[in-house]
MMTF fields as JSON, N, C-alpha, C and O atoms, coordinates in Angstrom:
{
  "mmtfVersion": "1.0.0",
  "mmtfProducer": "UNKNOWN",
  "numBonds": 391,
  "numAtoms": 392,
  "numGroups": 98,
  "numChains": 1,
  "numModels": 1,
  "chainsPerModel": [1],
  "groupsPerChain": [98],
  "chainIdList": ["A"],
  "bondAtomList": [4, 2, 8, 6, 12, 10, 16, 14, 20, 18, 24, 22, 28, 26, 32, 30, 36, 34, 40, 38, 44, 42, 48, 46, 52, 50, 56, 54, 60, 58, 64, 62, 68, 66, 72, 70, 76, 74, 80, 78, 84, 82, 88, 86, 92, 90, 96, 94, 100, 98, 104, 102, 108, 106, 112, 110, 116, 114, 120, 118, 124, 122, 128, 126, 132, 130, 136, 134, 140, 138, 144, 142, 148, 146, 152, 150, 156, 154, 160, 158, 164, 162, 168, 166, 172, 170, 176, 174, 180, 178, 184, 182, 188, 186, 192, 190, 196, 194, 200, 198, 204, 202, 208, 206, 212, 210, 216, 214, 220, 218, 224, 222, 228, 226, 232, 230, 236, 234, 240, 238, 244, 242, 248, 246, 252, 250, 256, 254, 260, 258, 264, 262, 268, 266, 272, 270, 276, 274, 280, 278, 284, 282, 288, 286, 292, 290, 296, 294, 300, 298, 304, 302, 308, 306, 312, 310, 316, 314, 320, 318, 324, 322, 328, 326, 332, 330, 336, 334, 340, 338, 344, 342, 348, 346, 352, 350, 356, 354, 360, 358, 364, 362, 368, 366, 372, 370, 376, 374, 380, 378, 384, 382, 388, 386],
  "bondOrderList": [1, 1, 1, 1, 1, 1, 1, 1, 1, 1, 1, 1, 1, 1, 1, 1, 1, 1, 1, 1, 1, 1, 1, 1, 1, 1, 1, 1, 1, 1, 1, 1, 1, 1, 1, 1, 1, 1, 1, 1, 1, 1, 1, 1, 1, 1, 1, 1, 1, 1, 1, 1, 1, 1, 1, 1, 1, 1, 1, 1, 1, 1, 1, 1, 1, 1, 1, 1, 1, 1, 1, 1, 1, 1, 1, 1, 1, 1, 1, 1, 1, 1, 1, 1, 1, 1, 1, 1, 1, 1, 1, 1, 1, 1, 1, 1, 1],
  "groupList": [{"groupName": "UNK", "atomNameList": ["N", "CA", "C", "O"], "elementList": ["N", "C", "C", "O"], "formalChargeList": [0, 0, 0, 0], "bondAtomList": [1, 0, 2, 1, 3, 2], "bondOrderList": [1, 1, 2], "singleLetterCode": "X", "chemCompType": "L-PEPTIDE LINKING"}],
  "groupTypeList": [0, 0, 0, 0, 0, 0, 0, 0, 0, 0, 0, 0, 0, 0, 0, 0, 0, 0, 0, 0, 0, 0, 0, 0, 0, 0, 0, 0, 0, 0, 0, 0, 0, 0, 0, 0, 0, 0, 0, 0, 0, 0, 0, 0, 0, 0, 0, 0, 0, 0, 0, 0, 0, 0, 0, 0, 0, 0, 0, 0, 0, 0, 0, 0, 0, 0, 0, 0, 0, 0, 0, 0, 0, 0, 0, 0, 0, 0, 0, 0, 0, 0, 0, 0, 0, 0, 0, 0, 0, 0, 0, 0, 0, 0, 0, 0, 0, 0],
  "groupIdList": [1, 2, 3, 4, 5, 6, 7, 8, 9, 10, 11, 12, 13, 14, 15, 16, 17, 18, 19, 20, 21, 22, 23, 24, 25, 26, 27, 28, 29, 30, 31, 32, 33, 34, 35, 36, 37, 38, 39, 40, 41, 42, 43, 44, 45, 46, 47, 48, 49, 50, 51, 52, 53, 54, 55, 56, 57, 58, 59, 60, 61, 62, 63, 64, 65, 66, 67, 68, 69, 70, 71, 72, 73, 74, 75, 76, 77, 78, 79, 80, 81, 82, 83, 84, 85, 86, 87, 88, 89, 90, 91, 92, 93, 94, 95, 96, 97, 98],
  "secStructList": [7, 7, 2, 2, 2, 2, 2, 2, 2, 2, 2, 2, 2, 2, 2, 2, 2, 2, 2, 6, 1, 1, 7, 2, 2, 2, 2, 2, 2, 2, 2, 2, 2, 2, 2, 2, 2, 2, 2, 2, 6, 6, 1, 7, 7, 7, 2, 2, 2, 2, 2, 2, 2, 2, 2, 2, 2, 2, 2, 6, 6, 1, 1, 1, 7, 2, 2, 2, 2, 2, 2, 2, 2, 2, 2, 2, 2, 2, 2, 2, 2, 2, 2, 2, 2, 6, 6, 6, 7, 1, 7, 7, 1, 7, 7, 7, 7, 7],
  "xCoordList": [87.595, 88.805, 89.937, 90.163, 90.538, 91.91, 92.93, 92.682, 93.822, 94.792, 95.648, 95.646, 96.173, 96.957, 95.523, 95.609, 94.688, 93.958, 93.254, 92.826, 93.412, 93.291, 94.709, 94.805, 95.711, 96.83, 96.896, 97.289, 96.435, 96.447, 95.21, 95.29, 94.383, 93.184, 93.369, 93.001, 94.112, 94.28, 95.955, 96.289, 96.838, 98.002, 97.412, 98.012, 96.196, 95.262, 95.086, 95.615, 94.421, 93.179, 94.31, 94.074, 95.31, 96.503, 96.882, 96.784, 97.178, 97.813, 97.175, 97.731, 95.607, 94.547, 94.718, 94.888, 94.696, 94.622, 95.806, 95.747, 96.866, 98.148, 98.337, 98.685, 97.859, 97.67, 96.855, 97.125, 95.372, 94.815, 95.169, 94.527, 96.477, 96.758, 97.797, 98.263, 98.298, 99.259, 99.129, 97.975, 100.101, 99.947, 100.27, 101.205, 99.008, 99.103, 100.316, 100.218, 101.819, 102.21, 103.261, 103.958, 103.062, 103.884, 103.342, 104.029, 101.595, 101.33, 101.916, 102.081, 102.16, 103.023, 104.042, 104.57, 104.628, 106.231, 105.977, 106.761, 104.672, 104.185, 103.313, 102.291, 102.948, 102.673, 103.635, 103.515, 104.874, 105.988, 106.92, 107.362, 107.027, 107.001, 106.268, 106.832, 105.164, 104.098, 104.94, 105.42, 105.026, 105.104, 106.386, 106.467, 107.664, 108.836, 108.641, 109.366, 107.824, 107.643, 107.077, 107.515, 105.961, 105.555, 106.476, 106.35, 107.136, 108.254, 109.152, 109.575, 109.565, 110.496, 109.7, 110.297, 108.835, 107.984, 107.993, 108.352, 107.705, 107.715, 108.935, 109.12, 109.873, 111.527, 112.123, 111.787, 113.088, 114.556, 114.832, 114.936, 114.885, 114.88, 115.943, 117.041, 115.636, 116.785, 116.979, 116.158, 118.298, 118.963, 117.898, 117.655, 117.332, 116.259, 115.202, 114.757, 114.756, 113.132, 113.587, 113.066, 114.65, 115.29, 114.872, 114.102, 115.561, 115.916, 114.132, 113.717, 113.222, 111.641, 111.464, 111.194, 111.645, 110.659, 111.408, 110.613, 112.831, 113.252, 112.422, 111.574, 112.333, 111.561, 110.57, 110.226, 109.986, 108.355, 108.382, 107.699, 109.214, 109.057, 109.963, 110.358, 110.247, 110.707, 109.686, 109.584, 108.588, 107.797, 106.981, 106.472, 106.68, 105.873, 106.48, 105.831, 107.625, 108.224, 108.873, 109.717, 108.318, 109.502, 109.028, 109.876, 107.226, 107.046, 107.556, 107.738, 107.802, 107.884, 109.004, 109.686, 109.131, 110.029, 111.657, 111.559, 112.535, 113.661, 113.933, 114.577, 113.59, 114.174, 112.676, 112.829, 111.642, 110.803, 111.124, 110.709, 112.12, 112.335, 113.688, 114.078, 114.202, 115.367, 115.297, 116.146, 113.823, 113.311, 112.485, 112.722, 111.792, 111.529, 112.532, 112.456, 113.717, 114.62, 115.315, 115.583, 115.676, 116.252, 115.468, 115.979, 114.16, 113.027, 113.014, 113.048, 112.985, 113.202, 114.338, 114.541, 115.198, 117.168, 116.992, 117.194, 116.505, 116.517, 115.021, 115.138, 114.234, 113.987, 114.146, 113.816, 114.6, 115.668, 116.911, 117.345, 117.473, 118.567, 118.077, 118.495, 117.182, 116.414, 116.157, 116.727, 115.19, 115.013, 116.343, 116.201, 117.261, 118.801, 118.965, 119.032, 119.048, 119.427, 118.96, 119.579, 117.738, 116.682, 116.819, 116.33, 117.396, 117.429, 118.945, 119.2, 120.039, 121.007, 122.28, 123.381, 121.463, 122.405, 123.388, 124.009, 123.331, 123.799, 124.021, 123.374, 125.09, 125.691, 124.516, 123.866, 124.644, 123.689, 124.805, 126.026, 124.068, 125.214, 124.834, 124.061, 125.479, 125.205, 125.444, 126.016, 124.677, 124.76, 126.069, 125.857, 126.868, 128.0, 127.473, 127.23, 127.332, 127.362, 128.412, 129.105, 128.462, 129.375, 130.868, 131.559],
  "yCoordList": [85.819, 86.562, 85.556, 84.861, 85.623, 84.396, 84.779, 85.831, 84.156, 84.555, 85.995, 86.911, 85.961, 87.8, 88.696, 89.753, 88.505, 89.572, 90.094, 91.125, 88.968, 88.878, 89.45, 90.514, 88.832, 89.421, 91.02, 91.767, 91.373, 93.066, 93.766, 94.979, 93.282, 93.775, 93.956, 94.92, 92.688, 93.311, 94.106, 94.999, 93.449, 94.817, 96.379, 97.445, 96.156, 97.752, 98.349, 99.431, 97.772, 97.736, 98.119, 99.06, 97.589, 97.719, 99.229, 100.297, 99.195, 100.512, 101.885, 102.967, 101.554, 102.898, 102.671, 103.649, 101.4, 102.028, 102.752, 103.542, 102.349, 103.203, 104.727, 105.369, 105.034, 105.835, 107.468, 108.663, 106.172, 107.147, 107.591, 108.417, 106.695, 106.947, 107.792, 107.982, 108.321, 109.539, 110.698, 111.123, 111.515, 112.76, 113.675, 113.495, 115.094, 115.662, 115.87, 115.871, 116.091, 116.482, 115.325, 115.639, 114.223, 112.933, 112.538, 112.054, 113.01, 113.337, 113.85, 113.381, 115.191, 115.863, 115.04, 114.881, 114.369, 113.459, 112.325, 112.042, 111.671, 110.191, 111.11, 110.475, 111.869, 112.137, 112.47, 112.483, 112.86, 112.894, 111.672, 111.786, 110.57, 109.702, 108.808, 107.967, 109.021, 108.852, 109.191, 108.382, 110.695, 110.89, 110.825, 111.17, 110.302, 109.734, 108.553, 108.048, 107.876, 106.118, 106.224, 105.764, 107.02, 106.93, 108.161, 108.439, 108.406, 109.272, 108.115, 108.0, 107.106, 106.038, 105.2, 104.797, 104.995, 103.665, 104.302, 103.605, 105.323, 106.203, 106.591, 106.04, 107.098, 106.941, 107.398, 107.558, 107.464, 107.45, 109.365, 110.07, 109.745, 110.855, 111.765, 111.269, 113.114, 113.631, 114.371, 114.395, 115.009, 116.094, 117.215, 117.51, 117.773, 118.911, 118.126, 118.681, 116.866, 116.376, 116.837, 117.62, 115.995, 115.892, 117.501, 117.594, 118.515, 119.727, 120.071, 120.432, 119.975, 120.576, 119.806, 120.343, 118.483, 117.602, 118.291, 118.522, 118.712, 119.315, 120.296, 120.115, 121.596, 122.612, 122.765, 123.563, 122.113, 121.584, 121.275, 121.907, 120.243, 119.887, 120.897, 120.354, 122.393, 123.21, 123.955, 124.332, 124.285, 124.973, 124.298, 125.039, 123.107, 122.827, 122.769, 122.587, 122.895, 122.665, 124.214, 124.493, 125.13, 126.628, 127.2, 127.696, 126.96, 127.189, 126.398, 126.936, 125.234, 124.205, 125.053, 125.861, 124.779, 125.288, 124.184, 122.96, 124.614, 123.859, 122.952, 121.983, 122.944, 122.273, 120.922, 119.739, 121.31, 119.912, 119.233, 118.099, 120.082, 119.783, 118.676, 117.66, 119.312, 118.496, 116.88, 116.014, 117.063, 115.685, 115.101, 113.896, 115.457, 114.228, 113.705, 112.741, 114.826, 113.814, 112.99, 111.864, 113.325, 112.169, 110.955, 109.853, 111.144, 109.487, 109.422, 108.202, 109.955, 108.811, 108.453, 107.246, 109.144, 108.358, 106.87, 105.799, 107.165, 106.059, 104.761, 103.551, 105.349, 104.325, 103.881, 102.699, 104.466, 103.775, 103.096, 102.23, 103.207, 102.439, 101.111, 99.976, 101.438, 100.304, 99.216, 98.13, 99.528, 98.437, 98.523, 98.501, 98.595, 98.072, 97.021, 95.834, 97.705, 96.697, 95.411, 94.648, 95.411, 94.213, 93.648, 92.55, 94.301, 93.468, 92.793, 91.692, 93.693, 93.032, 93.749, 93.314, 95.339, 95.758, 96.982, 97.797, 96.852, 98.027, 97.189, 96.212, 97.808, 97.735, 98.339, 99.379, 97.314, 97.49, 98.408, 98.258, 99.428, 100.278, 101.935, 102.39, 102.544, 103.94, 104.146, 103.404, 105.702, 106.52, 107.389, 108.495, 107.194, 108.609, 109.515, 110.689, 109.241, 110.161, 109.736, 108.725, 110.648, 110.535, 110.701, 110.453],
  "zCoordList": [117.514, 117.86, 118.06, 119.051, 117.01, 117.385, 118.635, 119.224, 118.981, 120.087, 119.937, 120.759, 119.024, 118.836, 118.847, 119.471, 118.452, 118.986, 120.546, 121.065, 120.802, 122.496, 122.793, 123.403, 122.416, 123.366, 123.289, 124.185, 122.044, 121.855, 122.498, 122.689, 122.752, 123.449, 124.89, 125.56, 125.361, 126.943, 126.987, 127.765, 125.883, 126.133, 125.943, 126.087, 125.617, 124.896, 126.149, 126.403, 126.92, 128.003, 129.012, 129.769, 129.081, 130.628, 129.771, 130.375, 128.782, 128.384, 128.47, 128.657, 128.257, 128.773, 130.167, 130.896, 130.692, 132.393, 133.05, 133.993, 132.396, 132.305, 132.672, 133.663, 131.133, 130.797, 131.478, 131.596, 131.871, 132.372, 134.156, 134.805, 134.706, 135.839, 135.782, 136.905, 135.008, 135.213, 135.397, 135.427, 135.563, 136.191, 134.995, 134.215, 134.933, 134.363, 133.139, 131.912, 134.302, 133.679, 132.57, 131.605, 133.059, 132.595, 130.913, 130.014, 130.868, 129.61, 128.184, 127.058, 128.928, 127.464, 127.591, 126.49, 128.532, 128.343, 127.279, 126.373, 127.541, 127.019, 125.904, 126.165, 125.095, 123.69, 123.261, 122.036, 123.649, 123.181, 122.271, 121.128, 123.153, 122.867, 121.878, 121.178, 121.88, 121.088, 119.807, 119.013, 119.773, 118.504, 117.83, 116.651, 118.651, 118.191, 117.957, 117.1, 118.483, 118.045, 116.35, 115.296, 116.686, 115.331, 113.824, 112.631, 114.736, 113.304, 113.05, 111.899, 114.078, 113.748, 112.753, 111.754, 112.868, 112.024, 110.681, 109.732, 110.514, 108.762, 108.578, 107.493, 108.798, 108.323, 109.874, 111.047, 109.077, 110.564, 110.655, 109.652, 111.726, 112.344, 111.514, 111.265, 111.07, 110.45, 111.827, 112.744, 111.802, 112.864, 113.15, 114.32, 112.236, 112.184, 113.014, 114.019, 112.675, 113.127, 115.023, 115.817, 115.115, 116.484, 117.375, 118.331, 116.78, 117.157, 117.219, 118.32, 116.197, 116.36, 117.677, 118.751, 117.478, 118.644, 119.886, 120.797, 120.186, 121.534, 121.645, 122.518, 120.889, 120.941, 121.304, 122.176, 120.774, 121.219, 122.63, 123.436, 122.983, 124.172, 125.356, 126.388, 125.106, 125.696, 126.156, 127.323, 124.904, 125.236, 126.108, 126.949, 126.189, 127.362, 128.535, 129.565, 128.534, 130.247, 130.433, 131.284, 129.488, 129.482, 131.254, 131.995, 131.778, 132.924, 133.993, 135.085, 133.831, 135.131, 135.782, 135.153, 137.157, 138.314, 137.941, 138.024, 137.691, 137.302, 138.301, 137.898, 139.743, 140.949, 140.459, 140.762, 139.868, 139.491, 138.432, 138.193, 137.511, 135.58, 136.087, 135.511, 137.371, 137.588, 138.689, 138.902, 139.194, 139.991, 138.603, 138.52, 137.738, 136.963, 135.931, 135.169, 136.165, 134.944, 135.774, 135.354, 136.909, 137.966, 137.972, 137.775, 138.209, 138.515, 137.063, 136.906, 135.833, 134.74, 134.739, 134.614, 134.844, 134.664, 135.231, 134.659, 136.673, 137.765, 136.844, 136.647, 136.622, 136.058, 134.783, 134.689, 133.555, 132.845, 133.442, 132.683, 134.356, 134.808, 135.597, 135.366, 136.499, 136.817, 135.876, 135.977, 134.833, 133.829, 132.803, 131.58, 133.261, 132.193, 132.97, 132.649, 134.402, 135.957, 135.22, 134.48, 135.631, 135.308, 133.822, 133.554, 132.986, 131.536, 131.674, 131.185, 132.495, 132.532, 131.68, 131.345, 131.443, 130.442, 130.988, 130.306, 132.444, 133.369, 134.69, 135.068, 135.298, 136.399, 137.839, 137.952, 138.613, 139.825, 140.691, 140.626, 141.545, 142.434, 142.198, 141.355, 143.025, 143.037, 141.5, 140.701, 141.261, 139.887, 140.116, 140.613, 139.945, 139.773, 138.466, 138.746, 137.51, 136.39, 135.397, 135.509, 134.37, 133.738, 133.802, 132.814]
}
């Protein structure tokens, strides 16, 4: 096993343990993803692909309670802004919005 295959074996291994520590519902969020990573790698997104993949991902949240649809888009905002923080590509300080 040369060195890149080691490095992909334990980025593998952290990524199932990842994985398997999430919460139910963070799943359908992260196969989501999944399957925009891999529509990017085979061509570039038309307007339509965009609009199915929302849909899709309506129907799985059409039950959630909106006061929860509206705390996990807050803790991802916050942690996308966090790691900008940390890359350096965003301003540290309260969120106003747009």
């Amino acid at each position: 096993m040369n060195h890149v295959q080691v490095i992909n074996q334990s980025l593998l291994r952290r990524t199932v343990v990842e994985v398997a520590n999430l919460p139910d519902d963070d799943l359908a969020i992260l196969l989501d993803v999944v399957a925009f990573l891999k529509q990017q790698r085979v061509s570039e997104m038309t307007a339509d692909d965009i609009r199915q993949a929302a849909r899709r991902r309506a129907v799985v949240l059409r039950g959630a309670p909106r006061d929860q649809l509206a705390a996990q888009f807050r803790e991802v905002g916050e942690r996308i802004r966090s790691q900008a923080v940390a890359a350096g590509t965003a301003v540290e300080g309260d969120w106003e919005g747009d």
